[in-house]
DRENKE-144163 format. One record per atom (N, C-alpha, C, O): x, y, z; residue in three letters. Coordinates in steps of 0.02 Angstrom, whole numbers, plus 50000, padded with zeros to 5 digits. Each point is the difference from the previous one (the first is absolute). Example, Ala and Ser with C-alpha at 12.3 -4.5 7.8 and 13.67 -1.06 7.14 Angstrom:
REM DRENKE-144163
506604971650390ALA499555005950000ALA500455006050000ALA500524999950033ALA499305005449931SER500425005950003SER499615005550037SER500255005550008SER
This chain:
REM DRENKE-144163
492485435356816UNK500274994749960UNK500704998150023UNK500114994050010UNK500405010549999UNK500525000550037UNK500084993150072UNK500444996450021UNK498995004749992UNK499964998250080UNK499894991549994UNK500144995850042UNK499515003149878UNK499774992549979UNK500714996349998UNK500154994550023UNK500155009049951UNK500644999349948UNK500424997850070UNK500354995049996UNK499625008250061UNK500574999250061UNK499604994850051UNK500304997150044UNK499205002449947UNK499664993550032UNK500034993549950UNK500044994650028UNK499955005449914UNK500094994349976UNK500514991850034UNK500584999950019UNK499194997449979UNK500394995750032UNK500714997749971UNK500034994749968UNK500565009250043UNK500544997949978UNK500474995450041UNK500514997349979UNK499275002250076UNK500164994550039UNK500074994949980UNK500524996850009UNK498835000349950UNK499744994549991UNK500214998749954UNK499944994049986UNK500345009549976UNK500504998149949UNK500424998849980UNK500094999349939UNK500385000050112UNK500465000550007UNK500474994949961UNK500475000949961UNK499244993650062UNK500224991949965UNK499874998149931UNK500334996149965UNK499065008050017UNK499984999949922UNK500325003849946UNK500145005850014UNK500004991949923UNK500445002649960UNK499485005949957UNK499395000249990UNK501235004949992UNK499795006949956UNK499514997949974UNK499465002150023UNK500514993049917UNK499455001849944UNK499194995750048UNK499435000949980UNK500684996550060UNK499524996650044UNK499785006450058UNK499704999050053UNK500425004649933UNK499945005950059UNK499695006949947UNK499565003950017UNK500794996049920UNK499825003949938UNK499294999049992UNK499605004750005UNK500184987149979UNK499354998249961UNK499515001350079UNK499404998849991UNK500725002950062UNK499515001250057UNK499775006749994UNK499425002149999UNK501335001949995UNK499735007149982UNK500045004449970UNK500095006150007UNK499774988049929UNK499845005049934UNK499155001249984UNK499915004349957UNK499744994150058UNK499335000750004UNK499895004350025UNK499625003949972UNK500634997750090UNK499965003750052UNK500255009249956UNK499675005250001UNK500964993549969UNK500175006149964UNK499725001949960UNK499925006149994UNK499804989149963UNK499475003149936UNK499425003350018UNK499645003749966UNK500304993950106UNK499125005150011UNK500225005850033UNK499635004750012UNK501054995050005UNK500435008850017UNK500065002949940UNK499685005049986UNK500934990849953UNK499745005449970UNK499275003649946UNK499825005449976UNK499994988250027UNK499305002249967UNK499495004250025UNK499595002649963UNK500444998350123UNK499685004250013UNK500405006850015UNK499885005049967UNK500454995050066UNK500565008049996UNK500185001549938UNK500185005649983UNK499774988849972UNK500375007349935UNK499465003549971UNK500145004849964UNK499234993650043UNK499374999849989UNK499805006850035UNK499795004649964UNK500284996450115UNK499495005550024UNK500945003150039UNK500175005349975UNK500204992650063UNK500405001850026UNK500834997049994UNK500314996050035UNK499995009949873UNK500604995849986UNK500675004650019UNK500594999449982UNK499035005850065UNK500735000750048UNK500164996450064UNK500585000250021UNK498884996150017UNK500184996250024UNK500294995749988UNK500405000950046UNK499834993449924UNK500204996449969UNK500835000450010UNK500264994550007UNK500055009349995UNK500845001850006UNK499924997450099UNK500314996150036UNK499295007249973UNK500084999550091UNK500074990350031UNK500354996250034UNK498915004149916UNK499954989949994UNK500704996149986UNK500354996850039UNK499755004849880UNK500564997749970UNK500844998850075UNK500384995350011UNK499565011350021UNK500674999850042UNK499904995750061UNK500434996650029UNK498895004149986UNK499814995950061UNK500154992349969UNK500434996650029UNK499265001249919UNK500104992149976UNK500714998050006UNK500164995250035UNK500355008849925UNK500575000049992UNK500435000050053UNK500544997350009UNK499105006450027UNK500504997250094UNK499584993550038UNK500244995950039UNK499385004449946UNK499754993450022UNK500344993649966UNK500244995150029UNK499725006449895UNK500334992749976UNK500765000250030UNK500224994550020UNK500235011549986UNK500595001050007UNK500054994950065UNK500324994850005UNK499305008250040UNK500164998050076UNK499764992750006UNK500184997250052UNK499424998749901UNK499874995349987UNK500484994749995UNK500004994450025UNK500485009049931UNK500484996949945UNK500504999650045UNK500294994750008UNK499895010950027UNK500484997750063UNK500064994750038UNK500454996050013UNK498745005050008UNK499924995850057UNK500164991849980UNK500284995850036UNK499465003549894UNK499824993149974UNK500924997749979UNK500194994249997UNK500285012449989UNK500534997349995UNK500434998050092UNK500444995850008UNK499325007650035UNK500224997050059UNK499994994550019UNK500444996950030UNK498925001049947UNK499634992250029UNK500304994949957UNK500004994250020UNK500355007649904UNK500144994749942UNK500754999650043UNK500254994450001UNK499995009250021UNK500794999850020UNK499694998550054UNK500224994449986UNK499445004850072UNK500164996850074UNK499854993749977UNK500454995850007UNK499015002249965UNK499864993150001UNK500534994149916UNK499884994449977UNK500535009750010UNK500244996649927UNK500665000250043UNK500364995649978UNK499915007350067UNK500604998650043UNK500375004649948UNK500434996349976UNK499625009549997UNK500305006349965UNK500345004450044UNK499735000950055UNK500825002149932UNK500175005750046UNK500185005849971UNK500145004950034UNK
């Protein structure tokens, strides 16, 4: 699941805003946690940190691109 989570296309998202990036993958979270808390809810902490550096490194990236192209320094 880990591995879904780091292939997801965050690239492609770059240009779109949080809650437009939220409503893509929130569907996606509810069948994580509905099925891990279900059969496997210690996994779930491992998931949780993987998402959380993904959005992190996301959030970076998307603030680089708002400051190169908005002329910010």
């Amino acid at each position: 699941m880990k591995s879904k989570i780091k292939s997801f296309p965050w690239q492609a998202m770059l240009p779109k805003r949080l809650n437009i990036v939220a409503k893509m993958i929130n569907p996606y979270l509810h069948g994580i946690i509905n099925y891990y808390s279900k059969f496997y809810p210690s996994e779930l902490r491992g998931i949780w940190q993987t998402l959380d550096t993904r959005l992190v490194l996301w959030l970076m990236k998307k603030s680089v691109m708002v400051k190169f192209f908005c002329g910010f320094s």
